[in-house]
N, C-alpha and C positions, 0 to 999 in steps of 0.2 A: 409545543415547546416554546418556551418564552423567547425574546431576542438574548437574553441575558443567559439562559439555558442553553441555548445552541452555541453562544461563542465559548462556554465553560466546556458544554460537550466536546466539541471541536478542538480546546486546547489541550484536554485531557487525553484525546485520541491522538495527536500531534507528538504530545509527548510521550506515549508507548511507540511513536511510531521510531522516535529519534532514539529510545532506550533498545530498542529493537535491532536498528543497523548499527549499535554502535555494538550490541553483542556481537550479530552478525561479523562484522569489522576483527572482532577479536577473537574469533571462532575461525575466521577461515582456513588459517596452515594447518591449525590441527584438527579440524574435524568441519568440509565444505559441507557435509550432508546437512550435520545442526544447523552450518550457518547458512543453506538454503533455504531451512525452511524458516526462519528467523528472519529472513529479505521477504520473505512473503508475507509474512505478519507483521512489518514495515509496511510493506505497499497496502495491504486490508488497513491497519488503523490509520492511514497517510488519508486513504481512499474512504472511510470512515468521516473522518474531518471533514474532509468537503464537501461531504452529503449531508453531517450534523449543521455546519454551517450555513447550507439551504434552507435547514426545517425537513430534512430527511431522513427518517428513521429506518432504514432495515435490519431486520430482523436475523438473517442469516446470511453466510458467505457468498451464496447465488444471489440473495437480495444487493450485496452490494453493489457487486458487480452490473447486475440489472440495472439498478437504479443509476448507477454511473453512468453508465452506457446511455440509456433513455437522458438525463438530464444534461448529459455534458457531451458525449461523443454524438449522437445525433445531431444535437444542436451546433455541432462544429467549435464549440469550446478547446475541445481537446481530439489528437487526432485518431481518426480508426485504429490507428496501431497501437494504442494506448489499452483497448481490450484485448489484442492479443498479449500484451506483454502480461497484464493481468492475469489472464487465464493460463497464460505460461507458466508463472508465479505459483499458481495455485494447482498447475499438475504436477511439477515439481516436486511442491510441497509432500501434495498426496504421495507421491513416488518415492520419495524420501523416509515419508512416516512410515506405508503402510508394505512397502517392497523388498526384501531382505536380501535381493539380489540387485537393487538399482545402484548402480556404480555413478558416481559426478566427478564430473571436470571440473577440476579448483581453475579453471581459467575462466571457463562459464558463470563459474559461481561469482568469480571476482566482476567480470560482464554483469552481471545480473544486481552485484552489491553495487556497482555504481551507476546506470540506469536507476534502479531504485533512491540510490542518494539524490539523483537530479530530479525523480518523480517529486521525493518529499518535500524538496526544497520549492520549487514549483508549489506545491500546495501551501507551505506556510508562508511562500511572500502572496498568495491570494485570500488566503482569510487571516492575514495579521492585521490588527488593529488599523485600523485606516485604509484598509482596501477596498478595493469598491467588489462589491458581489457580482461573480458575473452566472 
């Protein structure tokens, strides 16, 4: 991936991730479940960006995470807890999709919309134009 590739990739992921919580945002009173899983698919294309903006390509949901985790929580970038909220994100999600009995806390959910509002942001003041790569 070129340098010019990865900042286009990065801003294109950036920007489903912000179309993403703002559904989320407008889905909550009436329906937490949709806008659960719509926070998680904020935080994958938030978490997408910042791995495009490496030179990191993964291929699958588990890839992201992985690669996050190896690139940025190891390295102490970002803190251990950053994979659990992830993975939280993403059973959720599953739970939500795939459960026809999973019940959610619109309080949780609203927890979880804004944690994520502060992940995204986090990530676009580090790969916006003039940031330094960490």
């Amino acid at each position: 991936m070129t340098p010019k590739g990865r900042l286009e990739s990065a801003a294109s992921e950036l920007s489903l991730a912000v179309e993403e919580l703002a559904t989320a945002a407008a889905l909550l009173e009436t329906s937490p479940r949709i806008a659960l899983t719509r926070i998680y698919y904020a935080a994958f294309h938030a978490t997408r960006a910042r791995l495009f903006a490496e030179g990191l390509e993964p291929k699958t949901h588990a890839g992201v995470q992985h690669l996050f985790n190896v690139t940025f929580v190891r390295s102490g970038s970002y803190e251990p807890a950053t994979s659990s909220f992830l993975a939280r994100l993403q059973k959720y999600r599953e739970e939500a999709d795939y459960s026809t009995a999973y019940v959610v806390d619109p309080v949780t959910t609203r927890q979880e919309l804004d944690a994520t509002r502060a992940f995204v942001a986090r990530i676009q003041s580090e790969i916006a134009p003039g940031a330094e790569s960490r």
